[in-house]
C-alpha positions as CSV (number, residue, x, y, z in Angstrom):
1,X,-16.9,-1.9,43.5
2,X,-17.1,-3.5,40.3
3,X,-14.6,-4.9,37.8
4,X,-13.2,-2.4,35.7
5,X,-13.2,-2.2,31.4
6,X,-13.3,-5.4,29.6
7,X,-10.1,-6.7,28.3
8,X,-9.2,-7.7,25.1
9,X,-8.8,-11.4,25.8
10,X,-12.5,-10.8,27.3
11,X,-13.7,-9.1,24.2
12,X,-12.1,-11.5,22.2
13,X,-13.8,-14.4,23.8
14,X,-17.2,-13.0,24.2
15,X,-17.1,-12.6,20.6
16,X,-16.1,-16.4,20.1
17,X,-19.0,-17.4,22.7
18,X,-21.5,-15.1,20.8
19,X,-20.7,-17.0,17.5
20,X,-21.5,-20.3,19.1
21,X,-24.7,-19.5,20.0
22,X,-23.9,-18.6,24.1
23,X,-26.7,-16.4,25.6
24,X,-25.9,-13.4,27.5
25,X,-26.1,-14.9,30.5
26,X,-24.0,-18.5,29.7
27,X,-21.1,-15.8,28.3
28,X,-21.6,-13.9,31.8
29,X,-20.7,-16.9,33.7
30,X,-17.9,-18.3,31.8
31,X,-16.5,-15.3,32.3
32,X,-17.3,-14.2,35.5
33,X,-18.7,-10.6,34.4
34,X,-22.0,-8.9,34.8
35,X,-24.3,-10.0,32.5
36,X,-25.3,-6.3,31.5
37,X,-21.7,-6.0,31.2
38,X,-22.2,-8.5,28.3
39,X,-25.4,-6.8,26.6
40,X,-23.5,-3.6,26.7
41,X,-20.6,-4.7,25.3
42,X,-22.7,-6.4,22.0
43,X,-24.7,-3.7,21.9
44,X,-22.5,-0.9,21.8
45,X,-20.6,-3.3,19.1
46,X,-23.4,-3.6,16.8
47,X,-24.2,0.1,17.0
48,X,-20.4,0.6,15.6
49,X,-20.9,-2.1,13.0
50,X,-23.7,-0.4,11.7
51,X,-22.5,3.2,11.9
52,X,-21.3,4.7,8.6
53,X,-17.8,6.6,8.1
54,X,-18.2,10.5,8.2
55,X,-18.9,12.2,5.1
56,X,-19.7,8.9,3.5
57,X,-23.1,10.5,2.2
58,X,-22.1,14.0,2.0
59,X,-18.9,13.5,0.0
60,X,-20.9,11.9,-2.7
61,X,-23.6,14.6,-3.2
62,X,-21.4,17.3,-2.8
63,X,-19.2,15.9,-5.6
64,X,-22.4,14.8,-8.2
65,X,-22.1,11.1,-8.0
């Protein structure tokens, strides 16, 4: 079986490694994870980046702004 979640220390370096212009698969080895591990992890990070607070848009019609 597989390693279990990624921890923050993990997270934190992926993040680093990303910013330096590692691939996927250089971050996968230099931390010994699963490369999809990696994908998922970056992917799942920029779909939170991008997602907007609840009510963002409705608050602002509903109130006539």
């Amino acid at each position: 079986m597989g390693k279990k979640d990624l921890t923050k220390d993990e997270k934190t370096k992926i993040t680093k490694l990303l910013s330096e212009g590692n691939s996927h698969h250089e971050i996968a080895s230099k931390i010994e994870r699963n490369v999809m591990t990696i994908k998922k992890y970056t992917l799942n990070s920029e779909r939170k980046m991008a997602r907007k607070p609840k009510g963002c848009i409705k608050g602002l019609t509903t109130r006539g702004y």
